[in-house]
C-alpha positions in Angstrom: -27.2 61.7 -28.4 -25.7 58.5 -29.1 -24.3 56.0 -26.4 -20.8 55.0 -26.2 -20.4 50.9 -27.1 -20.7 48.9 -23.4 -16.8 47.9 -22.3 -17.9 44.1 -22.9 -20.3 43.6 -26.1 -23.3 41.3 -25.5 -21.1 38.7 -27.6 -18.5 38.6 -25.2 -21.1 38.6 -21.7 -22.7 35.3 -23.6 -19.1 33.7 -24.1 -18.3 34.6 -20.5 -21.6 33.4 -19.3 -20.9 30.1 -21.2 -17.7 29.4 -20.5 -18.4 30.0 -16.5 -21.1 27.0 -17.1 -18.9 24.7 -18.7 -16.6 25.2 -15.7 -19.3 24.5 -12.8 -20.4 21.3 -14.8 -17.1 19.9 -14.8 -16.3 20.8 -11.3 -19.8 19.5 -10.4 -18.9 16.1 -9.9 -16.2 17.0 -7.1 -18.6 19.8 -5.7 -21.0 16.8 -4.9 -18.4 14.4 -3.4 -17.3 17.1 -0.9 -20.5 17.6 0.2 -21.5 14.3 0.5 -18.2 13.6 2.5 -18.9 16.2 4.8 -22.3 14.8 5.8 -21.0 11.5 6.6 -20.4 10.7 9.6 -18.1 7.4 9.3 -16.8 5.5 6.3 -17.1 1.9 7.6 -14.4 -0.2 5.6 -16.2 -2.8 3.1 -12.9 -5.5 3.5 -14.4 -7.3 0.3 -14.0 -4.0 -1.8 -10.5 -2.7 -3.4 -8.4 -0.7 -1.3 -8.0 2.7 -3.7 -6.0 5.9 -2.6 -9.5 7.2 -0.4 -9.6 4.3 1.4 -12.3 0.9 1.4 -15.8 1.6 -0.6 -18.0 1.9 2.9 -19.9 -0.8 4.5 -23.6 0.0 4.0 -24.9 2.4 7.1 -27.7 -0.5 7.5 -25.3 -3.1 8.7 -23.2 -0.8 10.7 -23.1 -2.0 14.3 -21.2 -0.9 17.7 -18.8 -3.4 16.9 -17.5 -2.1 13.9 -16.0 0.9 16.1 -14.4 -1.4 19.0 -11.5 -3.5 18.9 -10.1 -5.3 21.7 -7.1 -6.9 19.4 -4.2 -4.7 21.6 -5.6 -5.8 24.9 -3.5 -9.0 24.9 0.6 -9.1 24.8 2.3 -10.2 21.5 4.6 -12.9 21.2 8.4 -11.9 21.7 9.5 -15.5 21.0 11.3 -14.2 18.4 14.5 -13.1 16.2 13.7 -9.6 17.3 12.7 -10.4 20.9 9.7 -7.8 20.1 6.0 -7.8 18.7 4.2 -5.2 17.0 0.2 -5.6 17.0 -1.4 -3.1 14.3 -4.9 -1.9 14.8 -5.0 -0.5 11.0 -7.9 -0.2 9.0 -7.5 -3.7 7.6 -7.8 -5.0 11.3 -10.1 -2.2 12.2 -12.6 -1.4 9.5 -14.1 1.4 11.8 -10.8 3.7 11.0 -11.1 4.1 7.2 -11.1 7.7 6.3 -10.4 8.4 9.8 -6.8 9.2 9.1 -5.7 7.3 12.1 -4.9 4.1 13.5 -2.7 2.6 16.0 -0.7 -0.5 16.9 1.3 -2.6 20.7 5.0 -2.8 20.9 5.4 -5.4 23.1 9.8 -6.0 23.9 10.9 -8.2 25.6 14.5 -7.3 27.7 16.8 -7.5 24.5 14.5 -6.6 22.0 14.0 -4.7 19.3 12.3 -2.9 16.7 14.7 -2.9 13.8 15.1 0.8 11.5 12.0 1.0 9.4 9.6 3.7 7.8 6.0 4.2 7.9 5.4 6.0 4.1 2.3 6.9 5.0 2.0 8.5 9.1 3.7 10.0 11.1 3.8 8.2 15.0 3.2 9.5 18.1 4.7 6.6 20.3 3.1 6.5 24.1 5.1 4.0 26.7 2.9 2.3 29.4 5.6 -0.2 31.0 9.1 -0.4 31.7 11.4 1.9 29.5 11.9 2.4 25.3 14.7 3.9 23.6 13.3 5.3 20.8 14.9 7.5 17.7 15.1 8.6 14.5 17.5 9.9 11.5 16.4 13.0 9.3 17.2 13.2 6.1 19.8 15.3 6.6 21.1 12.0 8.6 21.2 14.0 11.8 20.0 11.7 14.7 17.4 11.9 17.4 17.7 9.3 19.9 15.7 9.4 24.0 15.4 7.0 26.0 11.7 7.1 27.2 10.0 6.0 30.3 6.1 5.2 31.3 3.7 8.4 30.4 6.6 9.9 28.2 5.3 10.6 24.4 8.0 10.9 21.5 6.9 12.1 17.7 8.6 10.0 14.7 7.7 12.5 11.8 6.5 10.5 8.3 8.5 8.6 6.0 12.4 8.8 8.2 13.5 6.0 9.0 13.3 5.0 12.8 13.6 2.4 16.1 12.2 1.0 19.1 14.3 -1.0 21.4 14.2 -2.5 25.3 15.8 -0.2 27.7 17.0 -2.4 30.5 16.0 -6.2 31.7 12.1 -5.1 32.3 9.7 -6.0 29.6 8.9 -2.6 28.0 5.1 -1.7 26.2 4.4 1.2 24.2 1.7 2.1 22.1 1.8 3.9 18.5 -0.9 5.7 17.2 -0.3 6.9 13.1 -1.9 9.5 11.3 -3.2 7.1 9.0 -5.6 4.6 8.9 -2.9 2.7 6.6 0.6 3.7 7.3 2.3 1.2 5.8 5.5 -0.6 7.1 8.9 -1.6 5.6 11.4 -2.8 7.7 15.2 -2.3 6.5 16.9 -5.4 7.5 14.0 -7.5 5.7 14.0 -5.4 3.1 17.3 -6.4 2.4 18.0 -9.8 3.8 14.5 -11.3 3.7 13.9 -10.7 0.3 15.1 -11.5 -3.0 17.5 -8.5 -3.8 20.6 -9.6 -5.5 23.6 -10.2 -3.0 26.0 -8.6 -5.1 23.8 -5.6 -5.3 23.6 -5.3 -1.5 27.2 -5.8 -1.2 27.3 -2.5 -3.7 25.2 -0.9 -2.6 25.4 -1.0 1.3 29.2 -1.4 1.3 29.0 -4.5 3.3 31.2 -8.3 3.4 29.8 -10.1 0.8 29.6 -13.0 3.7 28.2 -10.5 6.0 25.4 -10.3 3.5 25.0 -14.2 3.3 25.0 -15.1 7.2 22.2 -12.1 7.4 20.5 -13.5 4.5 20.0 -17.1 5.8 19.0 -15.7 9.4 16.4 -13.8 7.5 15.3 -16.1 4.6 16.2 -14.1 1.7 17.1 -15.7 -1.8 19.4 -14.4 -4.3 
């Protein structure tokens, strides 16, 4: 009685078989580095190292200490003495080396009656923003440019999602403090008005492109410091 021929040949099972290897080796190397995350506990920041899409290269686990996972740098008001009548004091990675690979970090608003945090973006995070004194209205534009604007008071929390841009300012003639925490150890910052008027960008572009007086463009520019 003679067999029927197997559905694969031996041939074919050894390509398979091969092939299968030649996949596990190259996903070896990201197998490892999964595993060795996971059984990490922390990822101290190394500040001398470069700063790479994962984060700092870690500090060796041999010169860890406590005080690489305190910071006391939003324990003390910021300075309001200024154009913006506001402060922001970040507790990012780069300040606090304990957060890398943490994905979060924080920051103080401290504004002053008057003040305020002009529109800007965090690329990076969204915020969660907790007020602790006085009253903050906060908001935000989609990109659909609809607009979400409260006006928040102590132990009220208010989300500004990733990337849209958004404000803090003073509600009232009380000092007003908030805290931000970000869902990033780095969140990044860029703040319209400097963007545009404390830079270098072209006047003549911005009068183009924003629509405004060209000599509403220059007054704004030498408040600011840009060039150009």
């Amino acid at each position: 009685m003679q067999l029927a021929n197997p559905t694969f040949p031996p041939n074919n099972t050894k390509n398979h078989t091969t092939k299968m290897l030649h996949i596990l080796l190259l996903l070896l190397p990201l197998l490892l580095s999964i595993s060795n995350a996971s059984v990490n506990d922390f990822c101290v920041a190394d500040l001398n190292g470069p700063d790479g899409p994962s984060g700092y290269p870690c500090k060796p686990p041999t010169k860890v200490t406590t005080h690489d996972f305190v910071y006391a740098g939003l324990a003390a008001s910021g300075n309001t003495t200024n154009i913006i009548n506001a402060a922001v004091t970040p507790a990012f990675v780069a300040q606090f080396p304990g957060l890398n690979g943490l994905g979060l970090s924080a920051a103080r608003l401290d504004i002053a009656s008057g003040g305020v945090i002009p529109l800007h973006t965090h690329p990076g995070a969204s915020e969660l923003l907790i007020v602790t004194q006085g009253r903050v209205t906060a908001g935000f534009i989609t990109s659909d440019n609809s607009v979400y604007v409260k006006t928040l008071s102590k132990g009220e929390l208010f989300i500004l999602p990733q990337g849209l841009l958004h404000f803090q300012l003073g509600y009232g003639k009380r000092k007003a403090v908030a805290y931000a925490v970000f869902s990033s150890s780095s969140p990044g910052l860029q703040i319209l008005d400097f963007a545009l008027f404390a830079s270098n960008f072209s006047s003549s572009l911005i009068t183009q492109t924003t629509f405004l007086d060209p000599e509403q463009v220059k007054k704004l520019k030498s408040v600011l410091g840009g060039s150009g």
